[in-house]
KOLDOZA-728995 format. One record per residue (C-alpha): residue number from 1; z, y, x; residue in one letter. Coordinates in nm, 3 decimals, always signed. Layout:
// residues N
resi,w,v,u,resn
NUM,Z,Y,X,A
...
//
This chain:
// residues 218
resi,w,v,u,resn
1,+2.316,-0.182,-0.646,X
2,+2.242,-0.042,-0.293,X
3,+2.448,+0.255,-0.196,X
4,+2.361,+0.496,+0.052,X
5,+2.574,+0.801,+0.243,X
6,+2.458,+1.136,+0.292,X
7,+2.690,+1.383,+0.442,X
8,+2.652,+1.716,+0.250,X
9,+2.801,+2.031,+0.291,X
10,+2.871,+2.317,+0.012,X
11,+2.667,+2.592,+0.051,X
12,+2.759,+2.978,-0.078,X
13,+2.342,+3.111,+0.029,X
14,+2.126,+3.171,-0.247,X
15,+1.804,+3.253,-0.339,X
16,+1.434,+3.189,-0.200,X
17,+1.507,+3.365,+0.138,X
18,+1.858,+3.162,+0.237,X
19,+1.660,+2.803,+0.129,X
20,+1.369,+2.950,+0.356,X
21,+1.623,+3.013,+0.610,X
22,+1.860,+2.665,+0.580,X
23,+1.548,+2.475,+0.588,X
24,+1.443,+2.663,+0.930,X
25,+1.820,+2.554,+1.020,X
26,+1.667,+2.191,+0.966,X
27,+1.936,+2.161,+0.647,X
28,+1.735,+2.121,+0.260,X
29,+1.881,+2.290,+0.007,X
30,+2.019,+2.060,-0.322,X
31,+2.230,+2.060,-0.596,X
32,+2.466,+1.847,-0.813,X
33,+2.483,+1.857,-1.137,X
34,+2.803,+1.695,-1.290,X
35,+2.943,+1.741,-1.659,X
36,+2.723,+2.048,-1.764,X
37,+2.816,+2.212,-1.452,X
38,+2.611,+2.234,-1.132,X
39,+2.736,+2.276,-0.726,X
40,+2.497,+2.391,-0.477,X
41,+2.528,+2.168,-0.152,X
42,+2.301,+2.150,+0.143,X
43,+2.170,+1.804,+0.355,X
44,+2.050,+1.756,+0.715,X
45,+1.673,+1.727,+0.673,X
46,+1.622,+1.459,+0.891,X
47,+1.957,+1.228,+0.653,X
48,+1.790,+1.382,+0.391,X
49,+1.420,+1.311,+0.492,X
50,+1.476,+0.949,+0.558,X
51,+1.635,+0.851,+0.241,X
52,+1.320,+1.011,+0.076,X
53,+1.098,+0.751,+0.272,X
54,+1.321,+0.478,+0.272,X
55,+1.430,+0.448,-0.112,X
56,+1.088,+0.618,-0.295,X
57,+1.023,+0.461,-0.600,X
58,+1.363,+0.257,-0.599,X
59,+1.702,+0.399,-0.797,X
60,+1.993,+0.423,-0.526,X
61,+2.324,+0.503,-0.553,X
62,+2.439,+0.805,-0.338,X
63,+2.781,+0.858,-0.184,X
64,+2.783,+1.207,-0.092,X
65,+3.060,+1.243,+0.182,X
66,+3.171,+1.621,+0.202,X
67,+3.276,+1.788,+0.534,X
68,+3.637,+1.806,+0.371,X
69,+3.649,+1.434,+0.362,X
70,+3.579,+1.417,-0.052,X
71,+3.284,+1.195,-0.177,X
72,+3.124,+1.228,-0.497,X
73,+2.864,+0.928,-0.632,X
74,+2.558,+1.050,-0.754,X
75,+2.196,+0.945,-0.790,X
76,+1.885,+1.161,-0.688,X
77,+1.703,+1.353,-1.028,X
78,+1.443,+1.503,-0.857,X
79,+1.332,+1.633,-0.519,X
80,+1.028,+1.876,-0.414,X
81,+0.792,+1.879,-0.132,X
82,+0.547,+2.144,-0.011,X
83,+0.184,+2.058,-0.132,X
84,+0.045,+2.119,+0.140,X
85,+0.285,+2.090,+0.465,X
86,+0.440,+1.725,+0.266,X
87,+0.798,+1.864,+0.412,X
88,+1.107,+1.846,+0.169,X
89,+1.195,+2.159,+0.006,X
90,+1.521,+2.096,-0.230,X
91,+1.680,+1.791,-0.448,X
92,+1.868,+1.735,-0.699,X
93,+2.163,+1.486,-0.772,X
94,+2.358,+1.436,-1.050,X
95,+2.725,+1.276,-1.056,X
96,+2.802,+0.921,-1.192,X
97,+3.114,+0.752,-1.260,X
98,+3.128,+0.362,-1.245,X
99,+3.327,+0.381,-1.613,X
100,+3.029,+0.528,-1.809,X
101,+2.705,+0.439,-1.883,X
102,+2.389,+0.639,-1.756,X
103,+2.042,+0.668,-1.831,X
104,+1.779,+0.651,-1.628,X
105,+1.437,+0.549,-1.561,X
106,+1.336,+0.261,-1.341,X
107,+1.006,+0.166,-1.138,X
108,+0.825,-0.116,-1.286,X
109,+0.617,-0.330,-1.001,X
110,+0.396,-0.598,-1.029,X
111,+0.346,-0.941,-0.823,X
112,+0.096,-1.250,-0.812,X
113,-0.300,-1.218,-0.845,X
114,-0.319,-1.278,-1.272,X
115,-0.552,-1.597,-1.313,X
116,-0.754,-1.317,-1.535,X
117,-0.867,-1.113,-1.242,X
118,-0.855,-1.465,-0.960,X
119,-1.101,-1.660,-1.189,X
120,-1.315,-1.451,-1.427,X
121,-1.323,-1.147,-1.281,X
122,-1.125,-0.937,-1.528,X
123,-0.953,-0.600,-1.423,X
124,-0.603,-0.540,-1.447,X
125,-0.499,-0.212,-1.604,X
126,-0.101,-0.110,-1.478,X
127,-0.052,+0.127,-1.811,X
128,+0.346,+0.197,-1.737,X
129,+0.517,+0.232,-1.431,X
130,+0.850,+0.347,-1.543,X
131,+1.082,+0.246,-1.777,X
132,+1.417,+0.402,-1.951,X
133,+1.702,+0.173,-1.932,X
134,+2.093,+0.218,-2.023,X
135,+2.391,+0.080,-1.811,X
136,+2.655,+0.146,-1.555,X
137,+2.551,+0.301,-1.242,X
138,+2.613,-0.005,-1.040,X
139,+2.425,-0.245,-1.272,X
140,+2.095,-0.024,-1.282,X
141,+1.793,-0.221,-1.085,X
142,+1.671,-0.038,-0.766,X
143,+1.317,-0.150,-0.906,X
144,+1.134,-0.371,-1.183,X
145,+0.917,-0.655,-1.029,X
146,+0.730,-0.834,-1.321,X
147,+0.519,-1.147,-1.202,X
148,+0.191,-1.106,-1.375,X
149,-0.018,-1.429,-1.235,X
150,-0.013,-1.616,-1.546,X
151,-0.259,-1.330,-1.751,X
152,-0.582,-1.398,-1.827,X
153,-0.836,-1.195,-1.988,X
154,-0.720,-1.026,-2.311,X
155,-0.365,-1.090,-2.264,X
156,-0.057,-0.825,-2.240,X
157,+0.287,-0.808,-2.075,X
158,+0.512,-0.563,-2.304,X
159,+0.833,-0.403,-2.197,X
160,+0.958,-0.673,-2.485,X
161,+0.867,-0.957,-2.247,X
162,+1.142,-0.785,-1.998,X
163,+1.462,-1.046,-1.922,X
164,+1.693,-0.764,-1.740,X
165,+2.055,-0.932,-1.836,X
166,+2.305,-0.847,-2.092,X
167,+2.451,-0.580,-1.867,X
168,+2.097,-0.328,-1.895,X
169,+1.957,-0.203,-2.215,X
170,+1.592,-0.081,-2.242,X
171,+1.560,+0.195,-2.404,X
172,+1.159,+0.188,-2.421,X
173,+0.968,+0.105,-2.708,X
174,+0.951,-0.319,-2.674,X
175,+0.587,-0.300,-2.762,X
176,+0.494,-0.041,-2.515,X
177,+0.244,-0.223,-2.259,X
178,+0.330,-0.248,-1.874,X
179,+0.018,-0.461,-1.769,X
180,-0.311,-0.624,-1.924,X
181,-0.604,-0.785,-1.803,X
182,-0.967,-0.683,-2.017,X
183,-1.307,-0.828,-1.913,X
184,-1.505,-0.740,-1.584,X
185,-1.769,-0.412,-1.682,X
186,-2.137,-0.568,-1.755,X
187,-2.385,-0.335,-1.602,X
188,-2.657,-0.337,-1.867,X
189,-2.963,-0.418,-1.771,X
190,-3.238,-0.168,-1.716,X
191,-3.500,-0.149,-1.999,X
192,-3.830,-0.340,-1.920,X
193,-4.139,-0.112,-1.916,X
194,-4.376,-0.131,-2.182,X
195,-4.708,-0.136,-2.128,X
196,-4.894,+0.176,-2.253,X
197,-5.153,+0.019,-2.556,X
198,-5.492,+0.014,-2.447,X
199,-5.716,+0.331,-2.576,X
200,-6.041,+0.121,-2.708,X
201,-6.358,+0.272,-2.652,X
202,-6.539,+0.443,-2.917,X
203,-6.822,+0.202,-3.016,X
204,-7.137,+0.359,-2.970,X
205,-7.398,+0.243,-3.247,X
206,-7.746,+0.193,-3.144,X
207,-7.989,+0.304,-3.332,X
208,-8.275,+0.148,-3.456,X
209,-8.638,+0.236,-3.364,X
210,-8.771,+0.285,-3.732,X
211,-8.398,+0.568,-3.767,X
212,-8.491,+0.733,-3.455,X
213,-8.872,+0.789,-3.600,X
214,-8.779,+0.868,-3.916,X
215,-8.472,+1.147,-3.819,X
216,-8.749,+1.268,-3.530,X
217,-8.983,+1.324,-3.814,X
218,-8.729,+1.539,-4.032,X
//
C-alpha cells in the first residue's frame, strides 16, 4: 500500500476562533484519534491540500512525522471543506498498527465499455461505490477497479463476484450490486389523432303535394 508523509505539529489552540486563525496561518486544523483517545495536531495547508487532490477517492497510508522526530501511521477518516470557498477546513486521522486488523471502506471503480451499453444500447447503472473490507493496514487496496465489459443487458456484477486475495475480507453483503446494465428507455410513441365522427345531416323529408293540400286545408 502507498504511504505518504505529512509533517504535523501538536497543537494546544482550540475552538472555532484558533482553527479560524491557524488556517489564516496557512496550517488546517486535524486530529488523531488512536485507542479511544484523540490528539489535536495541525498540517501545512498546502502538504495538507495536496494529499487531498492527489489521493481522493483512494485509501493511503499516512506517516505523520512530528516536529520532535516521532511518527505515528494513520489513515485519513474524514476531512471538511468550505461549501462555498472549496478550501480545507479540518481532518481527521486515526492511528493504525501493522499487527492488527482495520476496517475500512474502499472505492469501487469501473473499466471497459460493457458489450450491454457498446451494442444494444443499454445503460449502465453504478449502484455502489464503496465497499467495507477487513485486513491489515498495509494489505488494504488504495481502490477497487472491477472490469465490467463483458455485461450485457440484464446482467449484474455483485460484491460476491469480488476476487480481492486471502489477505482482505469483505465485509459487505455478497449480493449487494456494484454495477448492472438494464435496457435503453423507449420513448413511447405519441397517440395518433382520431378523427372526430362525422355529424350527419338531419334528413329533411319532402313532402308530398296531396300532404301539403290537405295540412293547408286544416
Amino acid at each position: 500500500m502507498e504511504r505518504i508523509t505529512l509533517n504535523v505539529q501538536k497543537r494546544e489552540e482550540k475552538g472555532k476562533g484558533a482553527a479560524r486563525s491557524l488556517r489564516r496561518g496557512a496550517m488546517i486544523p486535524a486530529i488523531l484519534y488512536s485507542g479511544g483517545g484523540s490528539l489535536p495536531i495541525k498540517i501545512p495547508k498546502k502538504e495538507m491540500t495536496q494529499f487531498i487532490n492527489t489521493t481522493a477517492g483512494s485509501q493511503v497510508m499516512v506517516n505523520l512525522h512530528f516536529a520532535d522526530g516521532e511518527n505515528k501511521l494513520a489513515l485519513i477518516k474524514d476531512y471538511q471543506v468550505d461549501p462555498t470557498k472549496r478550501e480545507l477546513l479540518h481532518a481527521d486521522f486515526f492511528e493504525v498498527s501493522l499487527t492488527e486488523k482495520v476496517r475500512v471502506s474502499v472505492h469501487v471503480t469501473t473499466t471497459g465499455e460493457p458489450i450491454g451499453v457498446k451494442r444494444d444500447k443499454g445503460i449502465l447503472q453504478n449502484i455502489l461505490r464503496e465497499i467495507e473490507v477487513e485486513c491489515l493496514p498495509d494489505k488494504i487496496p488504495g481502490h477497487i477497479k472491477i472490469d465490467i465489459s463483458g455485461l450485457e443487458i440484464g446482467q449484474f456484477f455483485h460484491v460476491g463476484d469480488l476476487s480481492l486475495g486471502e489477505d482482505v475480507k469483505i465485509l459487505t453483503d455478497s449480493t449487494e450490486v456494484l454495477a448492472n446494465i438494464i435496457a435503453p428507455l423507449v420513448e413511447e410513441a405519441a397517440p395518433a389523432e382520431v378523427a372526430a365522427p362525422e355529424v350527419a345531416e338531419p334528413e329533411v323529408i319532402k313532402k308530398g303535394k296531396k300532404e301539403e293540400e290537405a295540412e293547408e286545408s286544416k
